[in-house]
C-alpha positions as CSV (number, residue, x, y, z in Angstrom):
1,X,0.0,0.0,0.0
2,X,1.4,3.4,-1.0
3,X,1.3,5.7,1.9
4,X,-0.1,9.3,1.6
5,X,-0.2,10.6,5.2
6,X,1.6,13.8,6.3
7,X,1.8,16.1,9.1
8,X,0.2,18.6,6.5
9,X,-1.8,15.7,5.4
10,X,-4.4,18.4,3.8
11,X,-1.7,19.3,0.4
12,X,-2.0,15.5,-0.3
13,X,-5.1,14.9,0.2
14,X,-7.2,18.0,-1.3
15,X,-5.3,17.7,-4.1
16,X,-6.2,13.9,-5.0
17,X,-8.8,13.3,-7.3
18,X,-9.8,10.5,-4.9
19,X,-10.8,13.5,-2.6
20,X,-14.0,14.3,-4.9
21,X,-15.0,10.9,-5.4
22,X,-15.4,10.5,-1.7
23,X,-17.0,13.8,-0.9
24,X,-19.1,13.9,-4.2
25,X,-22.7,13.4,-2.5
26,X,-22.7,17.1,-1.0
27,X,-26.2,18.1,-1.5
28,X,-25.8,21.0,-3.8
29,X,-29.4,21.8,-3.0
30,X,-28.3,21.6,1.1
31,X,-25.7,24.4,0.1
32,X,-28.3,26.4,-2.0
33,X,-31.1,26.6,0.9
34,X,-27.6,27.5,3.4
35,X,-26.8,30.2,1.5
36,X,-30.3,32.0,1.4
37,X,-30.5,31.3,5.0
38,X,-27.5,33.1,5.5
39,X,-28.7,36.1,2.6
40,X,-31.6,36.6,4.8
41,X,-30.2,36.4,8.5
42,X,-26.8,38.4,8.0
43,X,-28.9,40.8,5.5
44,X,-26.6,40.5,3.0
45,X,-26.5,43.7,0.7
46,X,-26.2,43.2,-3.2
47,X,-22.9,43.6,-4.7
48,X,-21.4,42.5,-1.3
49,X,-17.5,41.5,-1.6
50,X,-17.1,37.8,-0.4
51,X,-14.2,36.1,0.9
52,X,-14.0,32.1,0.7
53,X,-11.6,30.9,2.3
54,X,-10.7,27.5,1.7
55,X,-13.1,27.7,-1.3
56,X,-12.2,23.7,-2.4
57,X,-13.5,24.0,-6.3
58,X,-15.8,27.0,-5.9
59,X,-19.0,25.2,-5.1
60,X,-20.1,28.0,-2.7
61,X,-18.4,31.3,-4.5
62,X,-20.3,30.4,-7.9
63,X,-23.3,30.3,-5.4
64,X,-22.6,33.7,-4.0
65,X,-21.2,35.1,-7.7
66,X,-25.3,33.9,-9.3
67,X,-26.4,36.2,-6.5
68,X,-24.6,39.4,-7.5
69,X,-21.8,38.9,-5.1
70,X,-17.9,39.8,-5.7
71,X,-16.4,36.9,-4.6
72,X,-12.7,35.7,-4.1
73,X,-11.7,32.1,-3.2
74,X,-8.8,30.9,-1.9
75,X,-7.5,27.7,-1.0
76,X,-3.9,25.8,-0.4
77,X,-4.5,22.5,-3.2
78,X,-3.4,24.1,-6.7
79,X,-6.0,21.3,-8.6
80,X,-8.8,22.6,-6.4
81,X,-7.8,26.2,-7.5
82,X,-7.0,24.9,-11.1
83,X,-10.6,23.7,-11.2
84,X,-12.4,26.2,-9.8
85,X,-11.2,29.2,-12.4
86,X,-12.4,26.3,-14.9
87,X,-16.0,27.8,-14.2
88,X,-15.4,31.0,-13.0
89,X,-17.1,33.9,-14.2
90,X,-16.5,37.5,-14.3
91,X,-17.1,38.3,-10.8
92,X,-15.3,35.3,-8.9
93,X,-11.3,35.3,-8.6
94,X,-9.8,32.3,-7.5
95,X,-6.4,31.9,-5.6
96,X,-4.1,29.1,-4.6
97,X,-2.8,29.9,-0.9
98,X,-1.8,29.3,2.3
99,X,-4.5,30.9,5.1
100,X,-2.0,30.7,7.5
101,X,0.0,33.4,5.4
102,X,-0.5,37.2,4.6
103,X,-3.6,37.3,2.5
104,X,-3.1,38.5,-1.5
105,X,-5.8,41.9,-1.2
106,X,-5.5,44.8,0.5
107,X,-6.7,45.8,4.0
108,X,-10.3,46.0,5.2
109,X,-11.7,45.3,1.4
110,X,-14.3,42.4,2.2
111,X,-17.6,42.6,3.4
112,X,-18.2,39.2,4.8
113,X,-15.5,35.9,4.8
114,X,-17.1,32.2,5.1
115,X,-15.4,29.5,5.9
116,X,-17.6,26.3,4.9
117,X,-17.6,22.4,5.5
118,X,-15.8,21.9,8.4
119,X,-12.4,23.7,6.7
120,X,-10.2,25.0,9.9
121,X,-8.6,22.9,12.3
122,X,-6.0,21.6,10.3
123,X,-2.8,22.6,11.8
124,X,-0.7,21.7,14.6
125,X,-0.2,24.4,16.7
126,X,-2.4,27.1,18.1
127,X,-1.0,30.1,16.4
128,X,-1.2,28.7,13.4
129,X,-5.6,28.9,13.8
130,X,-5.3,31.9,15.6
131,X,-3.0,32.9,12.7
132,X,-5.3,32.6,10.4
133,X,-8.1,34.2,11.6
134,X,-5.9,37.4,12.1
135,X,-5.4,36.8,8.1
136,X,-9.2,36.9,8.1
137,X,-9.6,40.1,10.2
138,X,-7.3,42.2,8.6
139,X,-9.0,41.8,5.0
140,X,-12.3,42.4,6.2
141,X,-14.0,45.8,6.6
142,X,-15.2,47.2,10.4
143,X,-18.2,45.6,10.9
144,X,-17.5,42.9,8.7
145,X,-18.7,39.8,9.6
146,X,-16.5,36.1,9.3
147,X,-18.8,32.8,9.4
148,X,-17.3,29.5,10.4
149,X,-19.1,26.4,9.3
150,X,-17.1,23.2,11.8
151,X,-18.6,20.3,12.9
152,X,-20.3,19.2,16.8
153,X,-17.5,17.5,18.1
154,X,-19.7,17.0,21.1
155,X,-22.2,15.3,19.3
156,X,-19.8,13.5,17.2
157,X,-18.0,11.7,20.6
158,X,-21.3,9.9,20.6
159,X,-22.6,9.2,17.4
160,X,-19.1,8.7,15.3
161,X,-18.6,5.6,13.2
162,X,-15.4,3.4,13.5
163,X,-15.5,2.3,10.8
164,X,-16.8,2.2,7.1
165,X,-16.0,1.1,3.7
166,X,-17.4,2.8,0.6
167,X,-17.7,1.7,-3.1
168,X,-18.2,5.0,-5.7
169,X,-17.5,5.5,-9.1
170,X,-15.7,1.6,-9.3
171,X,-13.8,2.8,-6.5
172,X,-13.6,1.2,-2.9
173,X,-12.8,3.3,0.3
174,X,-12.3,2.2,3.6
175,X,-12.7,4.2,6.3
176,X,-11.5,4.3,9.6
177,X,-12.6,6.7,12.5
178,X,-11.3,7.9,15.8
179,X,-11.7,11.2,18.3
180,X,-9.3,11.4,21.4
181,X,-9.5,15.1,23.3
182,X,-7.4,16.4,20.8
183,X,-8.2,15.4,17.1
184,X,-10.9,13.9,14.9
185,X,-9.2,11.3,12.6
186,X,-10.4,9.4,9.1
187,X,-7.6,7.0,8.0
188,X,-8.8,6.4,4.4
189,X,-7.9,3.8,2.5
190,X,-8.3,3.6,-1.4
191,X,-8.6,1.0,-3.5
192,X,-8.8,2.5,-7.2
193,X,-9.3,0.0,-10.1
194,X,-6.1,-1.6,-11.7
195,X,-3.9,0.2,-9.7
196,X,-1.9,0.1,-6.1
197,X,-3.6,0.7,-3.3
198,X,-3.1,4.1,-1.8
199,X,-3.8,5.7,2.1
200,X,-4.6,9.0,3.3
201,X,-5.5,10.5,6.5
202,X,-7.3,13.4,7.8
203,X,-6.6,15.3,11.0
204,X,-8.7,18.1,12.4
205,X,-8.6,19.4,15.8
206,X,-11.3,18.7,17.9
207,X,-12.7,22.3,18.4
208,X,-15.6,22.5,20.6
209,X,-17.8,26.2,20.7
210,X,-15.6,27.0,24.1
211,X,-12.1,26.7,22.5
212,X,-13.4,28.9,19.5
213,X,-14.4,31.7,22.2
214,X,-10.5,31.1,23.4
215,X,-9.2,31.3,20.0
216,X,-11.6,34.5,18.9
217,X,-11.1,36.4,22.3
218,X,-7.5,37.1,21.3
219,X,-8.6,38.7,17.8
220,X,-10.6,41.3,16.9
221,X,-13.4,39.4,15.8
222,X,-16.2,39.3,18.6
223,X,-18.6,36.1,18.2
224,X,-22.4,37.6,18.0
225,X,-24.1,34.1,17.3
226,X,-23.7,30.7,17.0
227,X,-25.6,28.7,15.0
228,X,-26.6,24.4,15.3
229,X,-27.8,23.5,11.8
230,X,-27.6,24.7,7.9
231,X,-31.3,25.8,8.8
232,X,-30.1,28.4,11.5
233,X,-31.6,26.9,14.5
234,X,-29.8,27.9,17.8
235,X,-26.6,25.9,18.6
236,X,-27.2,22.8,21.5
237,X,-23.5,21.1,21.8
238,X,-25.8,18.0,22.5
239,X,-27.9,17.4,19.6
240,X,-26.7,19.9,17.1
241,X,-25.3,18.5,13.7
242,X,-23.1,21.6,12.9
243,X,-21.4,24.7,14.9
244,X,-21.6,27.8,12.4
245,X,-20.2,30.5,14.3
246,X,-21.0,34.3,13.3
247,X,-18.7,36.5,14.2
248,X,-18.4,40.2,13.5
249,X,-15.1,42.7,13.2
């Protein structure tokens, strides 16, 4: 088996093409009916300028760009990026980067910043999340407001599954699952057609809502609501299927 795990497992992995195959049931009429939730509760103005950070292929930006909406994506896998400007129209812009780094536009230019599908947590340190949501401040305009979209870890430490195996597109995936106090990780194992069989891993830190307050306290983004599902309901760490996090600069 050929081994595709890293530290900064996230460079192999987003850019495999294994990645999309895996992830390809997202409900594209789920993220249609999140996005006019989130039009109508954060009273999004026309012509707004978006930033989408860790944009994957541009799923959500083309969303936001049919609605009127100057939007920029970024993200660190080069294919995603490649992809995305594939489809882009005249008011997306789509860049390959680092978030942990300086961001490519000019201070306090965007009007909102969302950060979708369970997209932070990925590094090992600290600073490097607290990092990047400096990167986020500092682009956005006063009273510019940054969405995360993570997942429950508190619900998931009751509900996760060990273990799985998945067959799409003549493909076989077998998954393995495991939370400790510190990380949520999928071992994934791929079994493509004629060919050897490959592994890949994911690692996320197992954020909860309170070590989000830590990491926004030191920042200048305050957190003004939290959210539990892609419908907007109020955020209970039992029961809840996501933690969407409003915040505002």
């Amino acid at each position: 088996m050929v081994c595709e795990t890293d530290r900064e497992w996230f460079k192999l992995w987003f850019n495999s093409p294994y990645y999309h195959i895996l992830y390809n049931h997202r409900n594209e009429v789920e993220a249609q009916q999140f996005l006019r939730n989130l039009q109508l509760e954060l009273n999004i103005k026309p012509k707004s300028r978006i930033l989408d950070v860790a944009c994957g292929e541009g799923r959500f930006s083309r969303l936001l760009s049919l609605e009127g909406h100057r939007v920029d994506g970024i993200d660190i896998a080069e294919k995603n990026i490649a992809r995305a400007k594939q489809f882009s129209q005249r008011n997306q812009c789509f860049i390959q980067h680092d978030m942990r780094k300086p961001f490519p536009f000019d201070p306090a230019v965007f009007d909102y910043a969302f950060n979708f599908f369970t997209s932070f947590g990925y590094f090992g340190t600290w600073d490097e999340h607290k990092k990047t949501l400096d990167n986020v401040s500092l682009v956005l305009k006063k009273g510019g407001e940054f969405l995360i979209d993570f997942m429950n870890v508190e619900k998931l430490s009751s509900t996760i599954q060990a273990s799985e195996t998945k067959e799409i597109n003549g493909v076989t995936f077998e998954l393995s699952r495991s939370l400790s106090d510190d990380e949520v990780k999928k071992k994934i194992r791929v079994y493509p057609q004629n060919q050897p069989p490959l592994e890949f891993e994911e690692r996320v830190k197992a954020l909860t809502l309170f070590d989000f307050e830590k990491l926004f306290s030191s920042t200048s983004l305050e957190i003004i609501q939290v959210y539990g599902d892609y419908q907007l309901h109020p955020f209970n760490p039992e029961s809840s299927d996501r933690l969407i996090i409003r915040t505002k600069k």
